[in-house]
Wavefront OBJ file of the C-alpha trace (Angstrom):
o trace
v -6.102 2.632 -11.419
v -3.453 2.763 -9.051
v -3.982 2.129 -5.063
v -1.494 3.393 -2.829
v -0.912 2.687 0.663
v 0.512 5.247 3.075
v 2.044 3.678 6.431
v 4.916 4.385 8.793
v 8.006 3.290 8.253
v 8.426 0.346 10.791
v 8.358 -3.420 10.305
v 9.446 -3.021 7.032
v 10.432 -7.184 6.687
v 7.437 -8.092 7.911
v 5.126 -5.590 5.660
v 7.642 -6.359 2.739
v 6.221 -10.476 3.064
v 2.685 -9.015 3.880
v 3.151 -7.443 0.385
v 4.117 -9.877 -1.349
v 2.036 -12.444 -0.268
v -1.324 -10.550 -1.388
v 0.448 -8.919 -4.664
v 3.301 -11.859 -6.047
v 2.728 -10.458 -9.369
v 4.409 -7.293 -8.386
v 4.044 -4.120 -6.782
v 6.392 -0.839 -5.504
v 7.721 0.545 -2.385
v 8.730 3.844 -1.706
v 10.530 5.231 1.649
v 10.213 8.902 2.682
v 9.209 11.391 5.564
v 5.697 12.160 6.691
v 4.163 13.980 9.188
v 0.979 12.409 11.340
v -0.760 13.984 14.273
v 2.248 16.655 14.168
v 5.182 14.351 14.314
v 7.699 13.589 12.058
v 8.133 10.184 10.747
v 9.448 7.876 7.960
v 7.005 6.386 6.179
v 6.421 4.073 3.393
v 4.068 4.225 0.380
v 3.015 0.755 -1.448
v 1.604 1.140 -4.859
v -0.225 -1.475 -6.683
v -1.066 -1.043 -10.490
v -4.363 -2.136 -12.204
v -3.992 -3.402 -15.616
v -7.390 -4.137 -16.497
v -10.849 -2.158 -15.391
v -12.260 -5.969 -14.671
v -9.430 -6.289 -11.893
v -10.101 -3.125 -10.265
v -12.964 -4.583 -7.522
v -10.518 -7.698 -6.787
v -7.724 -5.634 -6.283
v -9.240 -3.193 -4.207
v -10.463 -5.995 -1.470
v -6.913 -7.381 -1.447
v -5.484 -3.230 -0.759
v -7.900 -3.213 2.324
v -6.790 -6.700 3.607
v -3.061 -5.730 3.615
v -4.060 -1.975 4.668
v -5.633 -3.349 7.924
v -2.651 -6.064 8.417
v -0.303 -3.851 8.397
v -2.638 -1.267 11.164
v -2.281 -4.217 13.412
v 1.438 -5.235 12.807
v 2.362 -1.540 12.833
v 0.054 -0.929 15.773
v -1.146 2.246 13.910
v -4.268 4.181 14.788
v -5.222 4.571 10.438
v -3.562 3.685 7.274
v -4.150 5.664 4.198
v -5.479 3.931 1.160
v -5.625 6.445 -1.975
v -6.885 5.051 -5.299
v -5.698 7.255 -8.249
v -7.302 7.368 -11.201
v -5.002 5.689 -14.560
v -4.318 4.392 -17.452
v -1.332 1.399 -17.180
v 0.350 -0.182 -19.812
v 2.675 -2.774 -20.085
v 5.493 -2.675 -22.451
l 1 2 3 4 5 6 7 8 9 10 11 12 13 14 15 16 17 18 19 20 21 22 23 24 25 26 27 28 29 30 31 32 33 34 35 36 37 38 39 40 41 42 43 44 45 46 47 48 49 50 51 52 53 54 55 56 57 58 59 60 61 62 63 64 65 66 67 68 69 70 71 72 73 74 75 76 77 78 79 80 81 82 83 84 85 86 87 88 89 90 91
């Protein structure tokens, strides 16, 4: 499973500690251009990989928590949360 979290592009510092304080074993940040409510915007997606099936529930609280922290620090009226289906491996 992979859960991915859609935001604006603002406060990037402070959602970069956010981050990393509920995911210090590692997750990814992307930067790009979205639309919302008709406007153009940058935006960033955070993507945080499930290893095991047994880690999915755990993981998946911890996506919400930083979801809604960043809503308030970004002022935002929603974040997107997507969880995609799939298979990770280590190497």
């Amino acid at each position: 499973m992979i859960f991915r979290i859609c935001t604006e592009a603002k406060n990037v510092k402070q959602i970069l500690r956010l981050a990393g304080t509920y995911f210090q074993s590692g997750y990814t940040l992307f930067q790009g251009l979205g639309a919302w409510d008709g406007k153009e915007e940058k935006s960033l997606c955070i993507e945080i990989a499930v290893m095991s099936a047994s880690d999915t529930l755990r993981v998946k609280s911890k996506v919400k928590h930083l979801a809604r922290d960043i809503k308030r620090v970004n002022q935002q009226d929603a974040v997107l949360i997507e969880e995609i289906p799939s298979a990770n491996l280590l190497i």
